[in-house]
Each structure stands twice: as C-alpha cells, then as structure tokens.
C-alpha positions in Angstrom: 6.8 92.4 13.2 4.2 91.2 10.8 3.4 87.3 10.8 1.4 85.9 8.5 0.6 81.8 9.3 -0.5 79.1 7.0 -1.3 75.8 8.1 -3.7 72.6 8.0 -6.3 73.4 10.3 -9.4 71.4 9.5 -11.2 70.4 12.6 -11.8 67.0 11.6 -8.3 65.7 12.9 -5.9 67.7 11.3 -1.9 66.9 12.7 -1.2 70.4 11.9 -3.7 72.1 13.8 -2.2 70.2 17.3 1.2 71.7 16.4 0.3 76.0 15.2 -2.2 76.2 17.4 0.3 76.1 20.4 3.2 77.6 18.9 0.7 80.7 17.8 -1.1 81.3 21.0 2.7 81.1 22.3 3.8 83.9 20.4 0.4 85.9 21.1 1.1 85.6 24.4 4.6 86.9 23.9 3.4 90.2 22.0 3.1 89.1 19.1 0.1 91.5 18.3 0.1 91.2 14.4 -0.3 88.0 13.3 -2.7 86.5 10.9 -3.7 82.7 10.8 -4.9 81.4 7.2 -6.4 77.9 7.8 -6.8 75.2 4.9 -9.2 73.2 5.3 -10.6 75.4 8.4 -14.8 75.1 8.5 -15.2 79.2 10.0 -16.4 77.5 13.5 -16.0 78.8 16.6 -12.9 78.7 18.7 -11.2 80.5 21.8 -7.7 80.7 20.5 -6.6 84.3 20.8 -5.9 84.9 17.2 -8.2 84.9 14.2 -8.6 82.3 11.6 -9.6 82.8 7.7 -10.9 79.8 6.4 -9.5 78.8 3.3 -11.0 75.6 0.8 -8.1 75.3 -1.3 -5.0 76.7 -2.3 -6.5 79.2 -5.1 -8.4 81.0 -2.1 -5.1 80.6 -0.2 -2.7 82.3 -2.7 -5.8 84.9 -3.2 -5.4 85.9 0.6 -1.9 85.9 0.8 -2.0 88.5 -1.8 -4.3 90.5 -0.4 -3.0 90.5 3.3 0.2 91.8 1.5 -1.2 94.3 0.3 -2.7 96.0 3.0 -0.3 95.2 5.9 2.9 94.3 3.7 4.0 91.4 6.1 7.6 90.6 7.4 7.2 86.9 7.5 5.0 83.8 6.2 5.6 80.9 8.4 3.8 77.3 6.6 3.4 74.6 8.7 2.4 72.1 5.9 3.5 68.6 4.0 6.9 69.3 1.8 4.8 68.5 -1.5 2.4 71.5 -0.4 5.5 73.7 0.8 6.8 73.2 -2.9 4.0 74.3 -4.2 3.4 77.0 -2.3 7.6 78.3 -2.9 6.6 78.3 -6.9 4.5 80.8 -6.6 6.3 82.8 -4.3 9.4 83.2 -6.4 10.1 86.3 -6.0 8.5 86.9 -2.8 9.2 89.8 -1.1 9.0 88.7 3.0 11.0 85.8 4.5 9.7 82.1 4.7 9.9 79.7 7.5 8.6 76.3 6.7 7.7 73.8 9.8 7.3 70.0 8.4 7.5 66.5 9.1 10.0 64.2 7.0 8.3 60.8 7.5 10.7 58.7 5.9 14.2 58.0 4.4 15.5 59.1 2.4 15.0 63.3 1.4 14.7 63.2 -1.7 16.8 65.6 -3.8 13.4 67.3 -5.4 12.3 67.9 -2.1 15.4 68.9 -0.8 16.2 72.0 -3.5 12.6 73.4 -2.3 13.6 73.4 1.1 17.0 75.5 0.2 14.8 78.2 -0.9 13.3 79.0 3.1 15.0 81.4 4.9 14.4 78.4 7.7 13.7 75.9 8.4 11.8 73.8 10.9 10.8 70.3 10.9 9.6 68.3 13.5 11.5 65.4 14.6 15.2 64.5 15.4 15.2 61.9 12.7 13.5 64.0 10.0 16.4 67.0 11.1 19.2 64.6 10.3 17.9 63.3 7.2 17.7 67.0 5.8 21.0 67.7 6.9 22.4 64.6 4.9 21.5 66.3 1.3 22.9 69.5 3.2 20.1 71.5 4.5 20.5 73.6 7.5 17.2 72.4 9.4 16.7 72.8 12.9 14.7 70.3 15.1 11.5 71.7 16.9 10.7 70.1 19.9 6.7 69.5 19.8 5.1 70.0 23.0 2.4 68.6 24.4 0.4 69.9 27.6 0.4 67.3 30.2 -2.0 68.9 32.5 -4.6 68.0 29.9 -3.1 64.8 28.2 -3.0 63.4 31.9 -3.7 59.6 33.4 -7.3 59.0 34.6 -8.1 58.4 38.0 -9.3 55.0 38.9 -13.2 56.1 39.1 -12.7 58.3 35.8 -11.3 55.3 34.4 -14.1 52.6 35.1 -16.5 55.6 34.6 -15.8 56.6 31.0 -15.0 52.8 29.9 -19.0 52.4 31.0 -20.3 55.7 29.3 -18.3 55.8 26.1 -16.9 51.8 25.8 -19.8 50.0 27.7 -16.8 47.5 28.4 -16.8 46.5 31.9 -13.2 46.5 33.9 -11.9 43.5 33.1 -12.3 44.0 29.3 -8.7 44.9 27.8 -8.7 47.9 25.6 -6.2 48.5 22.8 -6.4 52.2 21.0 -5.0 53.2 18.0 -5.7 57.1 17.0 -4.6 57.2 12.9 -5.5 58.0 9.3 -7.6 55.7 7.6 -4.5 56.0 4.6 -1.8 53.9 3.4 0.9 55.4 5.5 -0.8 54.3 8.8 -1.1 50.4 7.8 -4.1 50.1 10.4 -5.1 46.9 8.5 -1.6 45.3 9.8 -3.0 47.2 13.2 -6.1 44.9 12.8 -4.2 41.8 12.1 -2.2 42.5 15.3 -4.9 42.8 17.4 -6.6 39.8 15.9 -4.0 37.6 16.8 -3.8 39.4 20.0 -7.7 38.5 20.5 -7.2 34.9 20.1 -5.0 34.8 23.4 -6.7 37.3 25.3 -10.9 36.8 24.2 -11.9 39.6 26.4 -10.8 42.6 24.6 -12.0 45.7 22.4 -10.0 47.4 20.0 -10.9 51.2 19.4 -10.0 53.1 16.7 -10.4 57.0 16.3 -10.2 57.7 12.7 -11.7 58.9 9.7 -13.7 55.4 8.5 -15.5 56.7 5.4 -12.0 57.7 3.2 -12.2 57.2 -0.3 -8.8 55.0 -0.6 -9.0 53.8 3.0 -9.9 50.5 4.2 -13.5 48.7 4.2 -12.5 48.9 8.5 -15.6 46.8 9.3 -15.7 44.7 6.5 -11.9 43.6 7.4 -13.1 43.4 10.8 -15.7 40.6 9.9 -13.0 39.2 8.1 -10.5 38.6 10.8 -13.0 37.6 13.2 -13.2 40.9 15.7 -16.3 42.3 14.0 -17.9 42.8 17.5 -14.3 43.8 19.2 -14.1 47.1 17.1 -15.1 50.4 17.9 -14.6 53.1 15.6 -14.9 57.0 16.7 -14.8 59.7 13.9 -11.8 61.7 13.7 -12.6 65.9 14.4 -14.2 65.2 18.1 -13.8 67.5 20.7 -10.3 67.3 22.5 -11.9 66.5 25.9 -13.6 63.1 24.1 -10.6 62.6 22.6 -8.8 62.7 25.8 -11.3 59.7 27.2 -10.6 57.5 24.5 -6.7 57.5 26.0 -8.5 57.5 29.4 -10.4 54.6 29.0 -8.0 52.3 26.9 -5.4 49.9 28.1 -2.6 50.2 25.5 -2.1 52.1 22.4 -1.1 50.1 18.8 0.6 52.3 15.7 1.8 49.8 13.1 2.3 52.8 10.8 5.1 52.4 7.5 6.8 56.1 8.0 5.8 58.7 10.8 7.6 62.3 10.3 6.5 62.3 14.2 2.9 61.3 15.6 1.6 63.1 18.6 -1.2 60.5 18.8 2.0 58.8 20.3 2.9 61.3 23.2 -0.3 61.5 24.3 -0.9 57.7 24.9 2.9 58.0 27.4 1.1 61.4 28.4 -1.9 59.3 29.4 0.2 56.3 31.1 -0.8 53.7 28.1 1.9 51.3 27.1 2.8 52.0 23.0 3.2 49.3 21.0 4.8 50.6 17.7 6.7 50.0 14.1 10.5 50.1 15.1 10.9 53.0 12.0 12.0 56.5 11.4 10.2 59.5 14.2 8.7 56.1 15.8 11.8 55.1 17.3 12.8 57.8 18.4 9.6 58.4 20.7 9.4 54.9 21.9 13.2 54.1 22.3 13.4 52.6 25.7 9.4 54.5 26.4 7.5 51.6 24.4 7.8 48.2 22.6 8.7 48.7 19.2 7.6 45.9 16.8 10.5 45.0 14.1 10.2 45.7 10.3 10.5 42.7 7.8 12.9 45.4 5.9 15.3 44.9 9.3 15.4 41.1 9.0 16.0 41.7 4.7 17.6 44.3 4.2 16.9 43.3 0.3 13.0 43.6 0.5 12.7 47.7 0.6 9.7 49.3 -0.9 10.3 52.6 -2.1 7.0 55.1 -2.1 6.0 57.5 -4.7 5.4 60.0 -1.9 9.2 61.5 -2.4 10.6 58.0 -2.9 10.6 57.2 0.5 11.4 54.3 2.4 7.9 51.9 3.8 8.9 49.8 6.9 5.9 47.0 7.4 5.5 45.7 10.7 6.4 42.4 11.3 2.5 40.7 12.1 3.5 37.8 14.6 6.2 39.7 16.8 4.1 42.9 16.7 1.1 39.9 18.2 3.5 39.1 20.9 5.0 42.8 21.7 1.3 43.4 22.4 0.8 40.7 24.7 3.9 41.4 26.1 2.4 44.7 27.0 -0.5 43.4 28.3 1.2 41.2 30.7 4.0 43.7 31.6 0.9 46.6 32.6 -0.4 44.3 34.9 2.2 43.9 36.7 4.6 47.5 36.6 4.2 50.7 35.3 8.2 51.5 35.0 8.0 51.7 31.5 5.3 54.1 31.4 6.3 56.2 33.8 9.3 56.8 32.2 7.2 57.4 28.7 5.2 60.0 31.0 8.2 61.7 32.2 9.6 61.9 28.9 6.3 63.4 27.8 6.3 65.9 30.3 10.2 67.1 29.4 8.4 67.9 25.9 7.0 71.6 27.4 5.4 74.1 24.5 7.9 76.5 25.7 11.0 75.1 24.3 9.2 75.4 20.6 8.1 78.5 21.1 11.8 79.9 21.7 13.0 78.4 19.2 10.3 80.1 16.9 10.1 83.3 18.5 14.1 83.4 18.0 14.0 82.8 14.2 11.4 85.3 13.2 13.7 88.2 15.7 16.8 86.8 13.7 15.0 87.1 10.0 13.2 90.5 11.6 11.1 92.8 9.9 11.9 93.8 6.0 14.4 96.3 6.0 14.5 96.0 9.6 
C-alpha cells in the first residue's frame, strides 16, 4: 500500500509533529515500506526518524508535490494530520481525487460548526484527537473515531532527586526551595497565557519565592508584549521564557525542573504539553473546558470558567464559531496554591495523572491507524 502523509512539521514547536511522527515510525515499523512524509513548515534538517521528509513552505509547494508523488507512484492513500480550516482547504482541491483521505484533527471547542462539519463528510475517515472533539463531530452526524494519542513515558519520565536539583541550577539557577510553575503554550489568543500570568501573579504574592517559566514562541506578531505584561503585574524578575523548537531532551528538563504546570487556555482540541507534565509527576492546574477536562478529570485541578457560573456570558470565536471558556483569575490563584500546598505534602494525585499517562501507549493509535488504511486498502484493491 502507498501512503502519502501531510502534516505540520515545523521544528520550532509544532503539535503536529508530536502526534505523525509516532504514528509514522509506527507504521514503518509495521512494514509499511512506501510511505512518503510531506512536512509544512519542515526547515530540511536533520533527523533520525526512519522515513523521509520533503519540506514544504506553503500550500502551493504542497499541492505541487502531491501531484507529482501521484504521478510517479500513483498513491492509495493521503492521510492529513492538520487544523479543520487547512483540511478544507486542502478537500477543495482534491475534488475529484482519485486515492482515499484520512484526516487526523483536533476539535478545540463547541460547537462543530456545520461548514466545518460538511468538509469532514467528504474523508473516507476520520480521526480526531480527543474524546470530547469525537462526540462533538458525531452530534452534526459525522462518523469520527477517537485516536488515543500516546506519549512515551520512558522519556517523558519524573527526575530523580539529584537530576532535579541539578537541572534547576544549570538551566533555572533557582536554588531548591524556589517554587517553579511551567506552562508550555502558544504565544496566541487561544492559549490566554496573559490570564496564565495574572494567575501566577496572584500566586506570587502568597508564595514570594517562585519563578514562572514559560516555553513559547515570545516574538509572535499578534502575541503578547510577555515581558512588558510581566513588568506590569509585578513578576518581571519571576519569568523565564525558553523559545519554542528546542531539542526534546531540553524540553524534557523544563518539566524536570518545575514544580507544577499552569494552562489557562480558552479551547484545547487536546494538549500534550498536558500529558507530559502527569508523565513527569507535576501537578496541572488547568481551565475546566472541552479536551482539558477530560485529561485532568480527577488527574489535576481544574480552574472554573466565568461562562460556568453565567451561562449568559458566552463568547463565540470566529475560528468556526466556537465556544471561548476564560478562566476564572482568583479561583485559578487559589487552585494553584492549592497545588502547591497539596505537592508538599502527597503525591496521590499525580501518581494517578502518571498512571493515566502511561495507559496512553503509541500502540493503541497505531492500531487503530494501521486498521483504517487495511480497511480503505489499495485502489482497486
């Protein structure tokens, strides 16, 4: 069978690339001996994944490709792991396509709009990546199955106590008694990491000897001033910001070296950043909304949404008219503390978060993956 695979892979901090990457190298593993990876966004660096990548800048060079990989190997399949708006795009100028499409997506909020909805009808399947997100599409009467993301807890795994102090000296220069809150986001509207800073503010105030670290991208061109707001709430010299795109073994310290993890995001469609803070043994702290709650439901503390206590004040998005739920600032203040005082004293709630984390094996995805592409099979086949 002939795969072809589009997806988000730029190295800066691409969601996608932490999701195809896996199920790819899963399928390679399984025989899968003709498949093609076509990365937006992808910079042509080097990598030991054990398929090949073409870079692609836009989706002119993409369409371009996907035309010419047809012709010369006349593929079964093209499987697009990308945003719904993208995915439309993408279906319009594959009317009349003629090799089966399997779309893997996020829905990030409530509800699927009907637009969105007709453009998912035309996959042969469909795949999107939460629980929440699969019922939502099933409400406007797709036939969307949930993938279970994975996420490989031998790597994503709690420091030991040396590795711990050690890496909170090299890469924080905190010393041990300096709590650490982490948040791993966007610098975009969805992620609300100025309601983040607000939390952690007020969280400062009762607890003076703390650091908040963000890993993000800083210098976005509709993203927050993040040090400017910083001086402005007071925690100018609490915040440290880390670029988005480092290698996964940094990455991994920043969990390693943090105390809790904070997410006041508006609409998550799932947020790995999430399972690898339980993965890592941090306590979440995060908005009680859509693939949120689901993740932190009896793993975390989820802070309420002012939509929950008025069901009146909505706001409605222009990304697909979905729902925005904002984090309520003083309970999400005290849900941190409460997880401050709570780590010091057990762990049951994160070692249930880890377990949960460690239920969440690749091989589950890939099944369900490898099954749908035998099912659709080769053309003609």
């Amino acid at each position: 069978m002939k795969v072809i695979v589009l997806s988000d892979l730029d190295p800066r901090g691409s969601g996608f690339s932490s999701i195809i990457i896996p199920l790819i190298t899963g399928l390679v593993n399984r025989g899968y001996d003709q498949i093609k990876v076509v990365g937006l966004g992808y910079d042509g660096s080097e990598h030991n994944h054990p398929f090949s990548i073409l870079p692609a800048k836009n989706f002119q060079e993409v369409f371009a490709m996907l035309q010419n990989l047809y012709g010369m190997m006349q593929f079964d399949i093209l499987v697009v792991a990308l945003d719904i708006p993208l995915q439309e795009q993408i279906l319009f100028q594959l009317d009349n396509r003629p090799f089966k499409y399997v779309g893997i997506m996020p829905v990030e909020a409530d509800p699927l709009c009907v637009t969105w909805a007709m453009a998912l009808m035309r996959m042969d399947k469909v795949f999107i990546i939460s629980e929440f997100g699969t019922q939502e599409a099933k409400k406007v009467g797709i036939q969307a199955e949930h993938i279970q993301v994975g996420i490989d807890t031998d790597f994503w795994r709690k420091p030991g106590l040396d590795e711990y102090k050690k890496i909170r000296q090299s890469l924080f220069g905190i010393e041990d008694n300096t709590f650490a809150v982490l948040t791993v986001a966007d610098n975009q509207e969805r992620k609300n990491l100025s309601r983040s800073m607000e939390i952690f503010a007020g969280f400062s105030k009762e607890i003076p000897n703390s650091k908040y670290v963000l890993v993000t991208r800083e210098h976005q061109m509709v993203g927050w001033r993040l040090r400017d707001y910083a001086q402005l709430l007071g925690i100018g010299e609490k915040l440290m910001i880390f670029e988005r795109g480092m290698p996964l073994k940094d990455l991994w310290a920043t969990y390693a070296g943090s105390d809790a993890f904070l997410l006041t995001s508006k609409a998550e469609g799932l947020c790995v950043p999430v399972l690898e803070a339980m993965a890592v043994g941090l306590p979440v702290v995060v908005t009680k909304c859509t693939a949120l709650e689901e993740l932190a439901s009896g793993r975390g503390w989820m802070i309420p949404h002012e939509h929950e206590s008025d069901p009146e004040n909505t706001y409605v998005d222009p990304f697909g008219d979905g729902h925005r739920y904002f984090a309520n600032k003083q309970k999400g203040i005290q849900l941190l503390l409460d997880a401050y005082y709570y780590s010091l004293s057990s762990t049951d709630t994160m070692d249930i978060a880890r377990r949960y984390a460690e239920r969440r094996d690749w091989n589950v995805a890939i099944d369900q993956l490898d099954k749908a592409l035998k099912e659709l099979g080769p053309v003609g086949g």
